[in-house]
Residue frames relative to the residue before (quaternion, step in Angstrom):
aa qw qx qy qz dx dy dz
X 1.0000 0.0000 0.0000 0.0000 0.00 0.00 0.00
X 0.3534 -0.6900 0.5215 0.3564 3.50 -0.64 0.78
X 0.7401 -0.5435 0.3647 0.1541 3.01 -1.99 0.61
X 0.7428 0.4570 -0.2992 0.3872 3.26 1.59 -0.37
X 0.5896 0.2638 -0.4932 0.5828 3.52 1.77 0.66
X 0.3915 0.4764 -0.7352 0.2814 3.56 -0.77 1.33
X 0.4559 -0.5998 0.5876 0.2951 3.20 -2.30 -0.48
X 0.0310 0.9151 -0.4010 -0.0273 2.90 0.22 1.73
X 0.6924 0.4581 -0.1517 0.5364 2.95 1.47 -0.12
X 0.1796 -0.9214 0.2769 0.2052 3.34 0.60 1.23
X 0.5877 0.6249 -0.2634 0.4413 3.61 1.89 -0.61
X 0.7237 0.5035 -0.2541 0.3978 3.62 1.22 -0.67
X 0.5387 -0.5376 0.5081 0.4033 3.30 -1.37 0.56
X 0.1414 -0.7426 0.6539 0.0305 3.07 -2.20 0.79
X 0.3349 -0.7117 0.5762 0.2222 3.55 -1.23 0.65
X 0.2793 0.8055 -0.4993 0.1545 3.78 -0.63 0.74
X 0.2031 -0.7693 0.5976 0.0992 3.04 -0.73 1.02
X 0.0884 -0.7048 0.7031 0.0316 3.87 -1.42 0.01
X 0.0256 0.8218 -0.5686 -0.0271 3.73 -1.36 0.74
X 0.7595 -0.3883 0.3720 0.3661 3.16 -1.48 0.49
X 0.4780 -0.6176 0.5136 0.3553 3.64 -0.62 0.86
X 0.8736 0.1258 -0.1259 0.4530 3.28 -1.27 0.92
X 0.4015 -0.7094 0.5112 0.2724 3.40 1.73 1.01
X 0.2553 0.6525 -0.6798 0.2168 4.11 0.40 1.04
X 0.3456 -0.6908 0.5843 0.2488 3.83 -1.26 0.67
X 0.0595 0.8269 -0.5581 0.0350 3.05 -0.36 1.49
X 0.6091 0.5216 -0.3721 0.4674 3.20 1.27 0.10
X 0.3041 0.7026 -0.5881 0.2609 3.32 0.36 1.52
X 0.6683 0.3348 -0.3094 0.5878 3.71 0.66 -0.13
X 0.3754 -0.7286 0.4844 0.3058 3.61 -1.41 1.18
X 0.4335 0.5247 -0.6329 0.3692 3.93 0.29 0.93
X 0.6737 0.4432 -0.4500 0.3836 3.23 0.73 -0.19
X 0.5665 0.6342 -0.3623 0.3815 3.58 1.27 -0.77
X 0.6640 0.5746 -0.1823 0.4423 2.79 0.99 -1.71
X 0.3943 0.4299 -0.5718 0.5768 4.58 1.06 0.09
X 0.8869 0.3521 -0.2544 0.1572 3.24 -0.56 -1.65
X 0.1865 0.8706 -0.2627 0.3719 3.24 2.16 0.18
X 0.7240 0.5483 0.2645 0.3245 1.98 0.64 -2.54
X 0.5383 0.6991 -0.1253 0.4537 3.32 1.41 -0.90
X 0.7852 0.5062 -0.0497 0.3532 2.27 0.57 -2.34
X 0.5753 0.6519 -0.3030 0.3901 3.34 1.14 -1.57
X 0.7598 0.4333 -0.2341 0.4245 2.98 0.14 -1.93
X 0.6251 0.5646 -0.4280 0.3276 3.95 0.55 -0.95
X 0.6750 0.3324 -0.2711 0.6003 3.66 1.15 -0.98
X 0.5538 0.5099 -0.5050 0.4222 3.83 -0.01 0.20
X 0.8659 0.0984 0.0616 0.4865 3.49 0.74 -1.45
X 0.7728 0.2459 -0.2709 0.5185 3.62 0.72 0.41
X 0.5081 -0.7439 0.3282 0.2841 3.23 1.01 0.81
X 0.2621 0.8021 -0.4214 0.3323 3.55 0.73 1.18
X 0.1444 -0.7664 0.6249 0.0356 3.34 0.25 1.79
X 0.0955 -0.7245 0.6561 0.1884 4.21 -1.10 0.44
X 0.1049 -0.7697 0.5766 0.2530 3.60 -0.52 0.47
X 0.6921 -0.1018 -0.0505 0.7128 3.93 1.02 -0.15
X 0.0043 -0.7055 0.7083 -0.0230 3.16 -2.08 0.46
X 0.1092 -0.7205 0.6847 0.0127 3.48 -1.16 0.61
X 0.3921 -0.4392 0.7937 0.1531 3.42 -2.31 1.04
X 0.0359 0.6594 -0.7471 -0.0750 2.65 -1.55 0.52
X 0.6309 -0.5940 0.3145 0.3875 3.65 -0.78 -0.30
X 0.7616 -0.0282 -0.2566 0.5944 2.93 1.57 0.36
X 0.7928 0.2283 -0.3510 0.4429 3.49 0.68 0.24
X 0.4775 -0.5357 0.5910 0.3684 3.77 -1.17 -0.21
X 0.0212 0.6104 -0.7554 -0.2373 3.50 -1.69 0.29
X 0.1484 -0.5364 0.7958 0.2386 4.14 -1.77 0.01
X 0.0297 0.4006 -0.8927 -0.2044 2.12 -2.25 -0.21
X 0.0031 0.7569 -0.6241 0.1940 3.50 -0.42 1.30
X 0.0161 -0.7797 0.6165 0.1086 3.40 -2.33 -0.03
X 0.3869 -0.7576 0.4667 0.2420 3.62 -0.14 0.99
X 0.2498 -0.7495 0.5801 0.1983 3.78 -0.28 1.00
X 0.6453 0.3058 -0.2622 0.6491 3.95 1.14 -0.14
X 0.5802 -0.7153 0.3834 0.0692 3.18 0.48 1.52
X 0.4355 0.6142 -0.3805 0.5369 3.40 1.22 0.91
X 0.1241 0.8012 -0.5854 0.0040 3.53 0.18 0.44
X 0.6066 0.5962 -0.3007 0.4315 3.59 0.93 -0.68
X 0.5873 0.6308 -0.1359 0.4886 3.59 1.26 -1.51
X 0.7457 0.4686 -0.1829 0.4370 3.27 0.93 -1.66
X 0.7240 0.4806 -0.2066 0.4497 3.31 1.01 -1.45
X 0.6707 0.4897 -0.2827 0.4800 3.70 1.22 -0.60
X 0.4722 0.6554 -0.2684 0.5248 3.38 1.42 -0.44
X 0.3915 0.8225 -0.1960 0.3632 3.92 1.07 -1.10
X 0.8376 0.3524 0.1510 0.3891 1.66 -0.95 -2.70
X 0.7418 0.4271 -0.3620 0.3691 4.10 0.41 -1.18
X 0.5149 0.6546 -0.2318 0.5026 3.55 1.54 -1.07
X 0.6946 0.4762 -0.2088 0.4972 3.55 0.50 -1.14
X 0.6284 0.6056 -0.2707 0.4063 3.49 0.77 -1.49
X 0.6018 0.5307 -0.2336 0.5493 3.64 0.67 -2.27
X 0.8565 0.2869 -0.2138 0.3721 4.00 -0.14 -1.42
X 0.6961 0.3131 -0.4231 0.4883 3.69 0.45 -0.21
X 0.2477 0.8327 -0.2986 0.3951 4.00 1.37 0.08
X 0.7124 0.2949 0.0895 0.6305 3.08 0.42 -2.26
X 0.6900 0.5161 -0.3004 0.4091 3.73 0.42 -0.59
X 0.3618 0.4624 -0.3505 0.7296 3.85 1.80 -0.47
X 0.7725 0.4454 -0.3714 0.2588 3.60 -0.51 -0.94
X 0.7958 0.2562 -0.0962 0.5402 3.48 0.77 -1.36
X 0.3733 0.7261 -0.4835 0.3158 4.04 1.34 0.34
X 0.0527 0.7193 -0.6685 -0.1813 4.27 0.32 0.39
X 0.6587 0.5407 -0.3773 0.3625 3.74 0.56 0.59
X 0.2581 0.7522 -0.3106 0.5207 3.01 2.07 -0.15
X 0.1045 -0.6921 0.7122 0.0538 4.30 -0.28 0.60
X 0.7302 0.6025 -0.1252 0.2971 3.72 0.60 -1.02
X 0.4362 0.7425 -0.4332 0.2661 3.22 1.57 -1.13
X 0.7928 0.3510 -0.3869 0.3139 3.54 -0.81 -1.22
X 0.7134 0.5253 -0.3546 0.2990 3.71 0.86 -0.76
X 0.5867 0.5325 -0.4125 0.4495 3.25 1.47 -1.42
X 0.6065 0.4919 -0.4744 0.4064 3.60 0.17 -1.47
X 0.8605 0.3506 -0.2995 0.2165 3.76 -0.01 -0.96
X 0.2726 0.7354 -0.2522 0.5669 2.84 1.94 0.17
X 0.7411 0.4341 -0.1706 0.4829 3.44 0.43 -1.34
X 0.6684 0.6197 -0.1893 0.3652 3.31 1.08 -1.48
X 0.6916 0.5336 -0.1094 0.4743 3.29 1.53 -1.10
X 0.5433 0.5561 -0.2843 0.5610 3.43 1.74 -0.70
X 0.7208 0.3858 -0.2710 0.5081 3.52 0.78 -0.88
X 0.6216 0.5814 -0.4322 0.2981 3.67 0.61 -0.03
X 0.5246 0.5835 -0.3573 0.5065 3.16 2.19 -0.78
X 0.8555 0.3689 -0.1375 0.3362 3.61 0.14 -0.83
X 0.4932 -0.7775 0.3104 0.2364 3.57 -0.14 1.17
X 0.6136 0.6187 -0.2020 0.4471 3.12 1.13 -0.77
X 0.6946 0.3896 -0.2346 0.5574 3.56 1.26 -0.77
X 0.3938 -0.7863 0.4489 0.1584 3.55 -1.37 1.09
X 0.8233 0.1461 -0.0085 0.5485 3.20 1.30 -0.55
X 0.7106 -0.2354 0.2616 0.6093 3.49 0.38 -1.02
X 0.5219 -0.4808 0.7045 0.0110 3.08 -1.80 1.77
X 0.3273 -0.6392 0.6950 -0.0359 2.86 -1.75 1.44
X 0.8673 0.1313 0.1134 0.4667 2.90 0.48 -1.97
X 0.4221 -0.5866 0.5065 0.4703 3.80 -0.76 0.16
X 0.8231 -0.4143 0.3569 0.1532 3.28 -1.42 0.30
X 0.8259 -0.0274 -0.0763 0.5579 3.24 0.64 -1.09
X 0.5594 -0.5668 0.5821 0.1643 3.33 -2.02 0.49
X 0.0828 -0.6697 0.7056 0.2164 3.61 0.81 -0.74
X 0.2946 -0.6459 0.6944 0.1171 3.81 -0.85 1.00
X 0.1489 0.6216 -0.7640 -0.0877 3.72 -1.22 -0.30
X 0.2065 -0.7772 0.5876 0.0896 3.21 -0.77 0.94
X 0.3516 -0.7690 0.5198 0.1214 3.53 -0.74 1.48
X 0.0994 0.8191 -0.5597 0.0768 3.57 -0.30 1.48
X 0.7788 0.2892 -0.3106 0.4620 3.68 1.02 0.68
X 0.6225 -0.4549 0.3874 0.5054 4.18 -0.77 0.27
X 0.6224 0.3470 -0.3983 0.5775 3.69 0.80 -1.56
X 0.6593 0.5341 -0.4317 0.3060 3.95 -0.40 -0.51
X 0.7917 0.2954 -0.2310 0.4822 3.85 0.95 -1.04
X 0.4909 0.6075 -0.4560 0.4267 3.17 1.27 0.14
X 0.5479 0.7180 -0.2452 0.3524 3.13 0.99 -1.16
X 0.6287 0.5443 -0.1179 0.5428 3.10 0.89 -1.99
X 0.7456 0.5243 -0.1680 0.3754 3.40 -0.17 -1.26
X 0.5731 0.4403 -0.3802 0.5772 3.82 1.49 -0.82
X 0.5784 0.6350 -0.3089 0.4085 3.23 0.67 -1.57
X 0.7217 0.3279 -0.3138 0.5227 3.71 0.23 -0.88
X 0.7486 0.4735 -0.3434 0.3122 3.95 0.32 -0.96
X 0.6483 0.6009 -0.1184 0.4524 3.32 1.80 -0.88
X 0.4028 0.7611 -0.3618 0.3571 3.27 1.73 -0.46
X 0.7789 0.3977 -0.2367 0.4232 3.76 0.82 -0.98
X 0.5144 0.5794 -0.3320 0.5380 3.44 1.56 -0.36
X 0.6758 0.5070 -0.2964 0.4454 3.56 0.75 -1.16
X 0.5889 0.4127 -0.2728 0.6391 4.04 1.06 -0.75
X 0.5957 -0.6246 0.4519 0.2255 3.76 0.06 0.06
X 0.4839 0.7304 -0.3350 0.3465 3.29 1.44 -0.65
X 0.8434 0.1899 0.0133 0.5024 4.02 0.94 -0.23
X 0.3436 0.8331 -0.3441 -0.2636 3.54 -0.05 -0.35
X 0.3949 0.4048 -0.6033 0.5623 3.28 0.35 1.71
X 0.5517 -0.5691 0.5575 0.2468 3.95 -1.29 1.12
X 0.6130 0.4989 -0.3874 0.4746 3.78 0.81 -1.10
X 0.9676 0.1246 -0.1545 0.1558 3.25 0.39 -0.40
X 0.0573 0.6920 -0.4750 0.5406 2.85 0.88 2.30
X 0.3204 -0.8037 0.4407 0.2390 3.33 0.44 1.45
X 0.6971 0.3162 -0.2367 0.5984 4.01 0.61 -1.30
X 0.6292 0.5295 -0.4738 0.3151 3.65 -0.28 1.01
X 0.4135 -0.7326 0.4457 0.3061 3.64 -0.57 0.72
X 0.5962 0.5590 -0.4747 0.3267 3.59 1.00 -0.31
X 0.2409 0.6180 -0.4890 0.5665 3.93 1.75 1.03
X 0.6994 0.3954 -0.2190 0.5536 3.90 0.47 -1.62
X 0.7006 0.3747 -0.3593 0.4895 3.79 0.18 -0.34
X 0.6787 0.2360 -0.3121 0.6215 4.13 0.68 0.38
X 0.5155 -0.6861 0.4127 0.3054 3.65 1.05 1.26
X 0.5121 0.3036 -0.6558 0.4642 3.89 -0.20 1.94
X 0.1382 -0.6564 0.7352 -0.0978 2.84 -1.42 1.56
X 0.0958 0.7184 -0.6418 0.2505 3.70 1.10 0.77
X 0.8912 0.0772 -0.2557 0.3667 3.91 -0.16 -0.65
X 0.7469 0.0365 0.0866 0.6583 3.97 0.85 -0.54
X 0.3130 -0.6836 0.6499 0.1106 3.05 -1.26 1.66
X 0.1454 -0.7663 0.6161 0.1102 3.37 -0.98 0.89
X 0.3959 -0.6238 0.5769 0.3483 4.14 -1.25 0.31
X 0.0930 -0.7078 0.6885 -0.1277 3.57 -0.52 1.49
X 0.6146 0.6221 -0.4235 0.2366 3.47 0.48 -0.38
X 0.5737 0.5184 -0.2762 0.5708 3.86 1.59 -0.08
X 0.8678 0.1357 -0.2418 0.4124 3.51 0.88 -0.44
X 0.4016 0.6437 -0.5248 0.3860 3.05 1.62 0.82
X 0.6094 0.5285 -0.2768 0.5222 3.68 1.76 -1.21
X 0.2947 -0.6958 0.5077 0.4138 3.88 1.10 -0.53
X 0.6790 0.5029 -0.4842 0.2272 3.12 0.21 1.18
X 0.0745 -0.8296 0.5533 0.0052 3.58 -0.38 0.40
């Protein structure tokens, strides 16, 4: 794996996205938002996850994020396995769920590729890391993430993409507080 998608730098912020195997839109119903919500909270309460922007998408996720316990890998794999297990069971027990038998088999079929997985794959595998090591560089990132719903057609103002922080950057924190206060000063 080349060197520019690891965490080589465990103190610095990173941009990284990750999707649903087979890039399937499961994030169409808000129980499913409402885990990764959920996720999120708990990750900055207890695993020292600072987020400085983030976006839902319908099937994948983008951060821009930093492990304060210098684990970004740990943190981000931590997530993803949480997330997986709870939006998982939530397909399973959804009688509102039209989709169920396919996603699960879907899932079931992702995990058969990959040795490591026992049953059924949530997420793809990698994150591609980009570590953000300049202002022009997290700005960048940070459009990239807020613009993501504008770019898919789904919106065409960033503010108004409920699962997106570019809501927290025009001061509503109605769905996920986010720590802007390092890349609003440019520092990180």
């Amino acid at each position: 794996m080349s060197r520019k998608h690891k965490f080589n730098n465990p103190t610095a912020a990173y941009f990284v996205s990750f999707a649903t195997v087979f890039w399937i839109d499961v994030f169409i119903r808000q129980t499913y938002f409402s885990i990764l919500e959920q996720a999120i909270n708990y990750c900055r309460a207890e695993k020292g996850m600072e987020v400085f922007a983030y976006c839902f998408m319908p099937s994948h996720v983008h951060f821009v994020f930093r492990s304060k316990n210098e684990d970004p890998s740990g943190l981000l794999k931590d997530f993803k396995g949480y997330t997986a297990r709870k939006l998982i069971k939530e397909i399973e027990k959804n009688p509102q769920e039209s989709r169920k038998e396919w996603l699960l088999w879907m899932m079931e079929r992702a995990g058969k590729k990959k040795s490591n997985v026992t049953n059924r794959q949530f997420w793809e595998q990698h994150n591609k890391p980009i570590e953000l090591w300049s202002a022009e560089v997290i700005k960048q990132k940070i459009d990239y993430v807020h613009n993501n719903p504008v770019e898919a057609s789904f919106v065409t103002d960033p503010i108004d993409w409920k699962y997106g922080s570019a809501r927290n950057y025009a001061d509503d924190e109605t769905v996920i507080k986010i720590d802007n206060q390092g890349i609003i000063l440019g520092m990180l």
